[in-house]
N, CA, C and O atoms as CSV, one atom per row, in Angstrom:
chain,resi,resn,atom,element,x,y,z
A,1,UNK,N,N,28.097,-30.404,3.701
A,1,UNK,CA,C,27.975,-29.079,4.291
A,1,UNK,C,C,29.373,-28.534,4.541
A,1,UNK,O,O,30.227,-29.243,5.074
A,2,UNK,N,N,29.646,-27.130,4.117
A,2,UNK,CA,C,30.973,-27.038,4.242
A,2,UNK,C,C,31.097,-26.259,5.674
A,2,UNK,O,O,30.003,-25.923,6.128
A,3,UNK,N,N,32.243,-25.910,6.470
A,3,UNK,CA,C,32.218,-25.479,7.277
A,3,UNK,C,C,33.361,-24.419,7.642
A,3,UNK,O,O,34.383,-24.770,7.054
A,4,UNK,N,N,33.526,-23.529,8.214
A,4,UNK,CA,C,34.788,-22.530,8.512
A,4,UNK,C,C,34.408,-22.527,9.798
A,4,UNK,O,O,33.486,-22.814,10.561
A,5,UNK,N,N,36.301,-21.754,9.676
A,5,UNK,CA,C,36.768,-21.735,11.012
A,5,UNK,C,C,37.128,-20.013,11.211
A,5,UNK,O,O,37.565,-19.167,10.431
A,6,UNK,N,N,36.640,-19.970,12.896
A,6,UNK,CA,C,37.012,-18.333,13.005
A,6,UNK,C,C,37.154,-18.324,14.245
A,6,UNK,O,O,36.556,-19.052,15.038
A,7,UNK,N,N,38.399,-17.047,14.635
A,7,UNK,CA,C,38.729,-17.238,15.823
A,7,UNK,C,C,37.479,-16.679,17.126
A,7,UNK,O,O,37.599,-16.799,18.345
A,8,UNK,N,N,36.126,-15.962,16.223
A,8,UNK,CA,C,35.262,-15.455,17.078
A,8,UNK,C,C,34.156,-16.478,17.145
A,8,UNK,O,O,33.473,-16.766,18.128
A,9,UNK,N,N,34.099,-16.978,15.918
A,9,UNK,CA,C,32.957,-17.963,15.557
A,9,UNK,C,C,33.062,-19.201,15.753
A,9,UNK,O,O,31.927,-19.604,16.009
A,10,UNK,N,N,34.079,-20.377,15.787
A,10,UNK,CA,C,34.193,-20.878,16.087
A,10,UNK,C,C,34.225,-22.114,14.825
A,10,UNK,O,O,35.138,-22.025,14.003
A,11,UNK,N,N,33.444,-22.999,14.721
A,11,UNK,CA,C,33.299,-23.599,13.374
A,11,UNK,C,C,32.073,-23.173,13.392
A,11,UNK,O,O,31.572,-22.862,14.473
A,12,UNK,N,N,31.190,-23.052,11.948
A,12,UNK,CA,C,29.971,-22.656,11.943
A,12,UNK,C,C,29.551,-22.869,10.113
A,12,UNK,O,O,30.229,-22.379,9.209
A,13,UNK,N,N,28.837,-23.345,9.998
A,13,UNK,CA,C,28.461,-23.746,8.410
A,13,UNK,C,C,28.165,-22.915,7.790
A,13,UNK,O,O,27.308,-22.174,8.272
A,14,UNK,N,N,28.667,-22.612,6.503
A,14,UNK,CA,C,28.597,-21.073,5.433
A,14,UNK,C,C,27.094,-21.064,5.542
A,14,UNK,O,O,26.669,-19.919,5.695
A,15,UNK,N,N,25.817,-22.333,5.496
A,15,UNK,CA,C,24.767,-21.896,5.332
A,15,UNK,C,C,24.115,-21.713,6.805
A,15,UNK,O,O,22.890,-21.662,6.690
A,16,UNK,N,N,24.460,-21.620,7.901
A,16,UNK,CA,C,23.756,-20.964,8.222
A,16,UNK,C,C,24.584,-19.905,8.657
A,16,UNK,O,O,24.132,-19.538,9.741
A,17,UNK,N,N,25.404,-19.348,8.400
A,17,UNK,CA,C,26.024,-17.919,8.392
A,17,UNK,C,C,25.423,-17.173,7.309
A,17,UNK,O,O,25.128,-16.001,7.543
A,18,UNK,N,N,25.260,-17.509,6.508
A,18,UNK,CA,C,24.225,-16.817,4.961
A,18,UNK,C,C,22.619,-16.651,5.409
A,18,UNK,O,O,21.802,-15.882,4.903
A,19,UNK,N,N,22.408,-17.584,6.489
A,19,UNK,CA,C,20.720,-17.051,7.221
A,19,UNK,C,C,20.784,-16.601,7.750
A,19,UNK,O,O,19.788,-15.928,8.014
A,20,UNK,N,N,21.973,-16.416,8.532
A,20,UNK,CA,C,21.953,-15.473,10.142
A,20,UNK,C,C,22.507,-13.964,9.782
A,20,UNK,O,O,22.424,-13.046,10.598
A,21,UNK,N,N,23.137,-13.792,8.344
A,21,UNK,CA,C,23.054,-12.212,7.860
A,21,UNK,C,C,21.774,-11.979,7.290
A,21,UNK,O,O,21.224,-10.878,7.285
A,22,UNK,N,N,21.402,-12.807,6.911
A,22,UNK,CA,C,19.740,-12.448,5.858
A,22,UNK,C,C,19.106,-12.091,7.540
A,22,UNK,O,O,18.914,-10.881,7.657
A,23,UNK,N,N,18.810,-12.771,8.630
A,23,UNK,CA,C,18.077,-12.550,9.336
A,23,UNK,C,C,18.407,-11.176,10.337
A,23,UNK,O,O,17.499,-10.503,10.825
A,24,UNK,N,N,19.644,-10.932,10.516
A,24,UNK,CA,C,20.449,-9.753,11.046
A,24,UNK,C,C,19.592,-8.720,10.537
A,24,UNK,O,O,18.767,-8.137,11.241
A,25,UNK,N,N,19.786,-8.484,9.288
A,25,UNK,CA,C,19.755,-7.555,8.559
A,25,UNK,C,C,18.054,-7.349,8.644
A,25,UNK,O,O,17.716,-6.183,8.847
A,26,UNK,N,N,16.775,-8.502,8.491
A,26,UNK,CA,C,15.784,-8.309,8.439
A,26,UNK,C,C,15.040,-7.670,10.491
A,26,UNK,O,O,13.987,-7.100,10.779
A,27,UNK,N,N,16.102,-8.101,11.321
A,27,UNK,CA,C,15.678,-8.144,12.863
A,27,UNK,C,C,16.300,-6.710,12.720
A,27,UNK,O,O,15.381,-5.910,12.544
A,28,UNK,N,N,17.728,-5.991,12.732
A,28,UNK,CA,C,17.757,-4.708,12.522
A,28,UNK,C,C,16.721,-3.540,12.099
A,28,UNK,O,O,16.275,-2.703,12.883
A,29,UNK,N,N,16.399,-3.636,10.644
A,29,UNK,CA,C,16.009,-2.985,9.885
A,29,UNK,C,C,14.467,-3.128,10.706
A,29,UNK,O,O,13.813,-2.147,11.061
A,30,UNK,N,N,14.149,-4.220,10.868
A,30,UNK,CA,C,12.487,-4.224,11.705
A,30,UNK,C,C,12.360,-3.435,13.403
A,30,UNK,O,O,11.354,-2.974,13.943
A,31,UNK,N,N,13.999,-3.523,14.000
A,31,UNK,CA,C,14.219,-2.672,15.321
A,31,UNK,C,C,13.838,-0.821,14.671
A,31,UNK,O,O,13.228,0.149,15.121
A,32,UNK,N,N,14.539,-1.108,13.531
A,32,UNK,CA,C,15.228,0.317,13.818
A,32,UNK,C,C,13.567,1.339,13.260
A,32,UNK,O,O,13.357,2.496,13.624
A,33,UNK,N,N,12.659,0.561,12.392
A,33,UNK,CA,C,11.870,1.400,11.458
A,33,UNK,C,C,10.077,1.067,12.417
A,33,UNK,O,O,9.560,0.038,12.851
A,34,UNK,N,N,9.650,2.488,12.392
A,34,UNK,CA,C,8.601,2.505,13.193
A,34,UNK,C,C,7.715,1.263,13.054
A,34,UNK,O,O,8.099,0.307,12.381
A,35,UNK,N,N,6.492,1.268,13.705
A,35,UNK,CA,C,5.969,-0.192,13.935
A,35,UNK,C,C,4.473,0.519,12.815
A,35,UNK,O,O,4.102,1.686,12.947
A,36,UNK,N,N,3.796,-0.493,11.756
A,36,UNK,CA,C,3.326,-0.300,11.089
A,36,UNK,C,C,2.475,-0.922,10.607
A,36,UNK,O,O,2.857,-2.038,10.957
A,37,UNK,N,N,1.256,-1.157,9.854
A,37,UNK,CA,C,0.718,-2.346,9.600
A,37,UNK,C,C,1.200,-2.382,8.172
A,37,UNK,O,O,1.134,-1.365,7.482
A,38,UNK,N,N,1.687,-3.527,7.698
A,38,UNK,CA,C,1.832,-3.817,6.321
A,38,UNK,C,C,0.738,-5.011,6.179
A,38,UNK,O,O,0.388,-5.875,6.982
A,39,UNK,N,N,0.355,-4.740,4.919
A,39,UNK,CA,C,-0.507,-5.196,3.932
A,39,UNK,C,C,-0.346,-6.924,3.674
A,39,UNK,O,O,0.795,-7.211,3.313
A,40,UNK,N,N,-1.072,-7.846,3.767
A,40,UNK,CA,C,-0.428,-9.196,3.918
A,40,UNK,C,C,-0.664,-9.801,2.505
A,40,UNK,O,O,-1.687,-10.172,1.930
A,41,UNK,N,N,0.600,-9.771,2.167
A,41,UNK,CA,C,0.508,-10.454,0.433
A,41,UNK,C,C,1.177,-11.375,0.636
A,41,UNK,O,O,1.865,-11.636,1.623
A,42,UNK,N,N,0.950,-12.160,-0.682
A,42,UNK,CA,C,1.690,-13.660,-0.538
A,42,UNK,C,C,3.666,-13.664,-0.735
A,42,UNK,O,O,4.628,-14.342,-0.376
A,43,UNK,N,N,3.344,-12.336,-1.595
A,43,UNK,CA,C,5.360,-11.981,-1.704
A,43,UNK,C,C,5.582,-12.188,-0.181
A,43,UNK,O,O,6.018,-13.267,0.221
A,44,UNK,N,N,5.281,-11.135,0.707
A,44,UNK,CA,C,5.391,-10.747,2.160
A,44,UNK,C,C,5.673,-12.533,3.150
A,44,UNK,O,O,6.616,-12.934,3.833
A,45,UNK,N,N,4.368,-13.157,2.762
A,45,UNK,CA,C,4.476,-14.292,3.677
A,45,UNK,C,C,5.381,-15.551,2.977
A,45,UNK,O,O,5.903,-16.489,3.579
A,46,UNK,N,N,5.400,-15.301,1.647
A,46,UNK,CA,C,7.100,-16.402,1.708
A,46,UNK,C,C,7.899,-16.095,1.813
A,46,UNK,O,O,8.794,-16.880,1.499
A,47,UNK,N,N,8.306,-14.756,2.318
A,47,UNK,CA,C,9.748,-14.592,3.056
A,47,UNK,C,C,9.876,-14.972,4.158
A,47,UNK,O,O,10.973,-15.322,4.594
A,48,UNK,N,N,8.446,-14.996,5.074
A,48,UNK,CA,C,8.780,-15.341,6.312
A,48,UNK,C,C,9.637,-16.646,6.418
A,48,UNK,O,O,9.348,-17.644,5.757
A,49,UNK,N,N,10.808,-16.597,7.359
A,49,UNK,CA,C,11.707,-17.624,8.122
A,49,UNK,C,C,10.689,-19.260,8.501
A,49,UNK,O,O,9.615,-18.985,9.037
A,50,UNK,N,N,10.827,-20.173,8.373
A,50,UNK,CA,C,10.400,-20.755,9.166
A,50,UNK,C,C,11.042,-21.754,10.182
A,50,UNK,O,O,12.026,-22.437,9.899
A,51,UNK,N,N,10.389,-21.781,11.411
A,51,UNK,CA,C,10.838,-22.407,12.313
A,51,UNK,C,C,12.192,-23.454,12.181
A,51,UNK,O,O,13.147,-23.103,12.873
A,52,UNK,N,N,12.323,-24.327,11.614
A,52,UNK,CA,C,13.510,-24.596,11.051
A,52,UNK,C,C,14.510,-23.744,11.251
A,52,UNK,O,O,15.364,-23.721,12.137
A,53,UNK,N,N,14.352,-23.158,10.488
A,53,UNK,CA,C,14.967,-22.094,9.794
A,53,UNK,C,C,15.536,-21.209,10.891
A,53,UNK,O,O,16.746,-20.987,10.943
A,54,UNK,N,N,14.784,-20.764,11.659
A,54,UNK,CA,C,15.021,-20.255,12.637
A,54,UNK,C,C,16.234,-20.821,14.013
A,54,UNK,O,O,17.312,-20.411,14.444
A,55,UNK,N,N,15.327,-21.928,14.311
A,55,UNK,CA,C,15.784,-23.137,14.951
A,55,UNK,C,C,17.987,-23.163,14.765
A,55,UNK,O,O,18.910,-23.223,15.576
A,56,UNK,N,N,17.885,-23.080,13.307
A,56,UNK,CA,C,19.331,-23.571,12.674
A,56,UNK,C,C,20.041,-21.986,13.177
A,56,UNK,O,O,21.221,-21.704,13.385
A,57,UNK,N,N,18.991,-21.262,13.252
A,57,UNK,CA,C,20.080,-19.606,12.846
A,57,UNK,C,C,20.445,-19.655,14.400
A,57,UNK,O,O,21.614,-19.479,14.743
A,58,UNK,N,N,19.140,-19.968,15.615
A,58,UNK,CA,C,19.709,-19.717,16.890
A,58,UNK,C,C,20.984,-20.715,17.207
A,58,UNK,O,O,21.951,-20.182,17.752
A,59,UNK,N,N,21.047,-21.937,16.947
A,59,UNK,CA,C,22.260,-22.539,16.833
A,59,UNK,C,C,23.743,-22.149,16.681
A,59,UNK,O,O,24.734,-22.413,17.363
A,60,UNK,N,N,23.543,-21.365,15.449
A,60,UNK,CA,C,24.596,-20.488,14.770
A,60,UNK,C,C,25.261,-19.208,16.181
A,60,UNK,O,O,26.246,-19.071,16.906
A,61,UNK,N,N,24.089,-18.598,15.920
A,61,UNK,CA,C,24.007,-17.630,16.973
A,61,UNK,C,C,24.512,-18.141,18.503
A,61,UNK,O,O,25.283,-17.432,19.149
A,62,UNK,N,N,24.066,-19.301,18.979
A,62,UNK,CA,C,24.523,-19.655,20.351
A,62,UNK,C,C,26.574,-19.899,19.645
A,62,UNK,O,O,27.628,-19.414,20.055
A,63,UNK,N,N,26.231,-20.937,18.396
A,63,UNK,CA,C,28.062,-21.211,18.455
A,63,UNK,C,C,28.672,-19.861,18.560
A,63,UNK,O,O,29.488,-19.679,19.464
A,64,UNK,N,N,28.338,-18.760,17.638
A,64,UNK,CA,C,28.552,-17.369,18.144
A,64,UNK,C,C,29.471,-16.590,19.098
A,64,UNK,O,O,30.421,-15.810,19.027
A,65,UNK,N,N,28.550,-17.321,20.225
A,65,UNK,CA,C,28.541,-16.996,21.186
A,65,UNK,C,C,27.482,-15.514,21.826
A,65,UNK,O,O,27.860,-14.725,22.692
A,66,UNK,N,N,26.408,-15.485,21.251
A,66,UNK,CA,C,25.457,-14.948,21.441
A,66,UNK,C,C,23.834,-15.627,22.109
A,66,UNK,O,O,23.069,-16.167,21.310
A,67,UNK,N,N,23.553,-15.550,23.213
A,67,UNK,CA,C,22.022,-15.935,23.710
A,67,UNK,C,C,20.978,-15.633,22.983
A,67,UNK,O,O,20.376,-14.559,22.992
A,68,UNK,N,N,20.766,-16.506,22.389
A,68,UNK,CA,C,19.220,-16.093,21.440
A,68,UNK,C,C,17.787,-17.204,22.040
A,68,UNK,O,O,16.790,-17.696,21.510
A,69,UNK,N,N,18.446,-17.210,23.508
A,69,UNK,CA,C,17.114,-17.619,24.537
A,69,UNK,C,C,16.932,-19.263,23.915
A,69,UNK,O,O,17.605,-19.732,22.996
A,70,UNK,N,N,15.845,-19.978,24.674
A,70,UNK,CA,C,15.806,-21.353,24.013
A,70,UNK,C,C,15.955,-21.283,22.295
A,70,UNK,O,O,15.792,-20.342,21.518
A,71,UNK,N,N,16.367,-22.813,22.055
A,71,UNK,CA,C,16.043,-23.182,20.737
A,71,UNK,C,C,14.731,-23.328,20.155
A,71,UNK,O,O,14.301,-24.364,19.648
A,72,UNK,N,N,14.074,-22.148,20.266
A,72,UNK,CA,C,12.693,-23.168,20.065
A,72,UNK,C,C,11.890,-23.051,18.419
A,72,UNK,O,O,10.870,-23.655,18.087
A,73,UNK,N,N,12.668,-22.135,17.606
A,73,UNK,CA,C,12.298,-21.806,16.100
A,73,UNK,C,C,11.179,-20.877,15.897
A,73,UNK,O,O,10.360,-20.826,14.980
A,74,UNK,N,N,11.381,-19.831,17.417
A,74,UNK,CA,C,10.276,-18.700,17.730
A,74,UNK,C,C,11.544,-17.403,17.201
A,74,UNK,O,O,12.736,-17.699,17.284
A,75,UNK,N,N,11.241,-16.415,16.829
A,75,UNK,CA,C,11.777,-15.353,16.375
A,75,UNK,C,C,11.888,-14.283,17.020
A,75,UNK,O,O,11.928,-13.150,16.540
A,76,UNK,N,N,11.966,-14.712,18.609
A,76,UNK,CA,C,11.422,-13.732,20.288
A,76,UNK,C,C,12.624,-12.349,20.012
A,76,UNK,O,O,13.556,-12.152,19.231
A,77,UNK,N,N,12.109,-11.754,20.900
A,77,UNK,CA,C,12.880,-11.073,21.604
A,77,UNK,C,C,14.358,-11.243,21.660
A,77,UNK,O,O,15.188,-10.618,21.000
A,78,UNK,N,N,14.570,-12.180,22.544
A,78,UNK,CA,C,15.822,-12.879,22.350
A,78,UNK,C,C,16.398,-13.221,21.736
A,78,UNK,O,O,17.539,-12.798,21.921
A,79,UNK,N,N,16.283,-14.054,20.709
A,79,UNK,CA,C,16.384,-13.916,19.519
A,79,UNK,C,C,17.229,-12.743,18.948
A,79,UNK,O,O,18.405,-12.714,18.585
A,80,UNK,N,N,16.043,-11.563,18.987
A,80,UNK,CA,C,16.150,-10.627,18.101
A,80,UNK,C,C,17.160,-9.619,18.440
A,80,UNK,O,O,17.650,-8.661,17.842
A,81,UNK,N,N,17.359,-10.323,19.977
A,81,UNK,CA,C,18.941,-9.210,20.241
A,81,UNK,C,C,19.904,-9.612,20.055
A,81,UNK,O,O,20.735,-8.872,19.529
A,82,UNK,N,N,20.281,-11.065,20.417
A,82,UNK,CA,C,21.361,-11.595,20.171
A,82,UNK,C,C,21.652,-11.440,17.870
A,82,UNK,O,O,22.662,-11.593,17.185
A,83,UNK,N,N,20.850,-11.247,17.664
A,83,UNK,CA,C,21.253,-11.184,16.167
A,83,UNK,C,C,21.121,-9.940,16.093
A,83,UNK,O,O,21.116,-9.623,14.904
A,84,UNK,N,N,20.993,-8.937,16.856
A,84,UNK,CA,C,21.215,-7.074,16.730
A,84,UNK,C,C,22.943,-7.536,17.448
A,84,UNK,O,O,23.762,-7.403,16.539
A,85,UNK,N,N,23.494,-7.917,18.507
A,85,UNK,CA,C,24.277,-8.207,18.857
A,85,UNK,C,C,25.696,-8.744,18.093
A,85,UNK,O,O,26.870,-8.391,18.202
A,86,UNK,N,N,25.033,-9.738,17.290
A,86,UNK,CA,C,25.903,-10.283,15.998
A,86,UNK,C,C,26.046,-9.348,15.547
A,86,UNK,O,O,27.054,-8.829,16.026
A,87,UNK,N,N,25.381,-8.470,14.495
A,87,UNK,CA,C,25.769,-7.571,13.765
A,87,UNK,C,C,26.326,-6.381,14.219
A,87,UNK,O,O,26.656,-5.453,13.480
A,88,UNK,N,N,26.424,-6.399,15.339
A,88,UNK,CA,C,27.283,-5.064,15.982
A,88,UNK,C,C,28.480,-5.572,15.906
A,88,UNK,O,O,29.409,-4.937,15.407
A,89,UNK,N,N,28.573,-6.414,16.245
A,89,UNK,CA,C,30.132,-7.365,16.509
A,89,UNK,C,C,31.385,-7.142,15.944
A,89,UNK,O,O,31.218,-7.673,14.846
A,90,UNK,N,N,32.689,-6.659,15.946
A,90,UNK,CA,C,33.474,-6.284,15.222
A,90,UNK,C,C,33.442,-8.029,14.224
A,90,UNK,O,O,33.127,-9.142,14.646
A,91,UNK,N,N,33.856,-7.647,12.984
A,91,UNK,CA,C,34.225,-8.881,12.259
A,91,UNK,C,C,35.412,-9.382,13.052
A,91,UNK,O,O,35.736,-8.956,14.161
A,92,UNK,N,N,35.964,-10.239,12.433
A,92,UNK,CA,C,37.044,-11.617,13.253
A,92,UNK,C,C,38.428,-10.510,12.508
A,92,UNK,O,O,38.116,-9.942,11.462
A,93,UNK,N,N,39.388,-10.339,12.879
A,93,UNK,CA,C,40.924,-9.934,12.481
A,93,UNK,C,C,41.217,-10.389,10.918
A,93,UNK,O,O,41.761,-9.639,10.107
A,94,UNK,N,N,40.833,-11.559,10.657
A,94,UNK,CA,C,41.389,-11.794,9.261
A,94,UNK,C,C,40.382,-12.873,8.553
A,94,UNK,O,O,40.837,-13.953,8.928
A,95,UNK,N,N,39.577,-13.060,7.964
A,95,UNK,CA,C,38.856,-14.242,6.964
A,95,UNK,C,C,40.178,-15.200,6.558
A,95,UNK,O,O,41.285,-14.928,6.094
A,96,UNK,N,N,39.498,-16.503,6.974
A,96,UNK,CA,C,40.013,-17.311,6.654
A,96,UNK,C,C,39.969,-17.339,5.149
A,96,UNK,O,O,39.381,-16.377,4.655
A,97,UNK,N,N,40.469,-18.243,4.296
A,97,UNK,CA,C,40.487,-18.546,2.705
A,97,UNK,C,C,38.784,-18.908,2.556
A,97,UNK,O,O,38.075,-18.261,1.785
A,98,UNK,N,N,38.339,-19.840,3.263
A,98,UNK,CA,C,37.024,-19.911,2.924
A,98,UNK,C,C,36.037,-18.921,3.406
A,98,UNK,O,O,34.822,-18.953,3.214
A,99,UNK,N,N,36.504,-18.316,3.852
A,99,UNK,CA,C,35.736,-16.670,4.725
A,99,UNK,C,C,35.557,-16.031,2.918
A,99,UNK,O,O,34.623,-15.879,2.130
A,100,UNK,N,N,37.215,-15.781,2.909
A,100,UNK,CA,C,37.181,-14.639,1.738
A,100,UNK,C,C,36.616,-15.180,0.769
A,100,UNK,O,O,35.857,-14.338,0.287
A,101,UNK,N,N,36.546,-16.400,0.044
A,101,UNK,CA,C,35.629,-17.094,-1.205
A,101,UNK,C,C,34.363,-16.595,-0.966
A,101,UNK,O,O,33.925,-15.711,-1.702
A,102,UNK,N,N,33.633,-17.081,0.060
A,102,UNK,CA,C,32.341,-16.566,0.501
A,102,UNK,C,C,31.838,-15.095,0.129
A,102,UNK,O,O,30.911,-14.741,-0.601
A,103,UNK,N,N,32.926,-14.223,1.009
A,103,UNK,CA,C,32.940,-12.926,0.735
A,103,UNK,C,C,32.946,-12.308,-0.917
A,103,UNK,O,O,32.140,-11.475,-1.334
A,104,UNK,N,N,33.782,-12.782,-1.525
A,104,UNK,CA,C,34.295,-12.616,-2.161
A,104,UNK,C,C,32.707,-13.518,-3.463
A,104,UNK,O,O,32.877,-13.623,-4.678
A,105,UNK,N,N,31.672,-13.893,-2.890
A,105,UNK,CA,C,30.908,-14.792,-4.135
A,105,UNK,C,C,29.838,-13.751,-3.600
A,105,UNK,O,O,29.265,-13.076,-4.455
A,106,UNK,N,N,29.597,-13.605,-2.603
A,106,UNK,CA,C,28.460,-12.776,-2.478
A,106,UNK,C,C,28.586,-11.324,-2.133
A,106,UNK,O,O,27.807,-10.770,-1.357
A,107,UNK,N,N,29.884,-10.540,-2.906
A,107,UNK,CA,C,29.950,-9.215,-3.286
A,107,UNK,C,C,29.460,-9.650,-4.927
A,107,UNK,O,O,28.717,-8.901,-5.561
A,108,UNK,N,N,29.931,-10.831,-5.454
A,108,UNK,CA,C,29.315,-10.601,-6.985
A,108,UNK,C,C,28.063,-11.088,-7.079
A,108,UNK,O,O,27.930,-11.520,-8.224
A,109,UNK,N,N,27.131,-11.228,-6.484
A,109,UNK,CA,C,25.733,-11.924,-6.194
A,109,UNK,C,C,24.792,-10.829,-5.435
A,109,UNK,O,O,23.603,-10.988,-5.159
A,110,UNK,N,N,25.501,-9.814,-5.193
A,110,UNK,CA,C,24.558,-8.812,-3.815
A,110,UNK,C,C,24.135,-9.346,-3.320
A,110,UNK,O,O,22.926,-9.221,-3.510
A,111,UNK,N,N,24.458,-10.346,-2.329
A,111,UNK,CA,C,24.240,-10.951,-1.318
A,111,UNK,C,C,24.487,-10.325,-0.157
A,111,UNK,O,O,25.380,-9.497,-0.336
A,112,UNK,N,N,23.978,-10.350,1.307
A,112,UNK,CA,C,24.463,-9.405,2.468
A,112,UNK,C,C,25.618,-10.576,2.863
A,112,UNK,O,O,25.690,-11.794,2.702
A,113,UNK,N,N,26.412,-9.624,3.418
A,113,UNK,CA,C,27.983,-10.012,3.872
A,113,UNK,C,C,27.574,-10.129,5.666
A,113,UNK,O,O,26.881,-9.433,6.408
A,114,UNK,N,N,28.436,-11.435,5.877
A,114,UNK,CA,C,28.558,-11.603,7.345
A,114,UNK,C,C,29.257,-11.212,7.871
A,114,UNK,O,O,30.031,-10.819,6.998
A,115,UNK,N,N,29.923,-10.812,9.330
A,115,UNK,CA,C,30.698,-10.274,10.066
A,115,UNK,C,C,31.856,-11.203,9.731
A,115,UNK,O,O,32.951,-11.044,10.271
């Protein structure tokens, strides 16, 4: 598992910095857009996160330094601010070398970019 270093982040593993923008971006976009019923297809339910999954991102999020409430691999509230929180966050002053590789693999991949 590889790992970087940042003066906001602290050490924190590229993969779960690569879940915790995928999940940013999905907890945003679900704040910001009216509440709705969508249609339950099977595309729809294998995107869902799972607990794990979750579990690893609040981790991330606590090294952070963001409260995303217990660890418990629930997708709460809490949760869902502290990763509205992340993404407000100014980025760190400078990417480390393994910052910018990262950056720099998932501008050619359209991948979402982390703070």
């Amino acid at each position: 598992m590889r790992l970087i270093r940042s003066a906001s982040l602290g050490i924190v593993s590229c993969t779960s910095l690569v879940m915790l923008a995928s999940l940013v971006i999905a907890a945003v976009g679900e704040a910001q857009s009216p509440v709705r019923a969508k249609p339950a297809t099977a595309t729809a339910q294998s995107k869902k996160p799972t607990p794990e999954r979750i579990r690893e991102v609040q981790k991330a999020l606590l090294e952070a330094g963001h409260d995303p409430g217990p660890i418990d691999g629930i997708l709460g509230p809490r949760t869902k601010a502290a990763l509205r929180q992340y993404a407000s966050a100014p980025p760190p002053q400078a990417l480390t070398p393994a910052q910018q590789i990262i950056a720099q693999f998932n501008r050619e991949n359209d991948r979402p970019q982390s703070p």
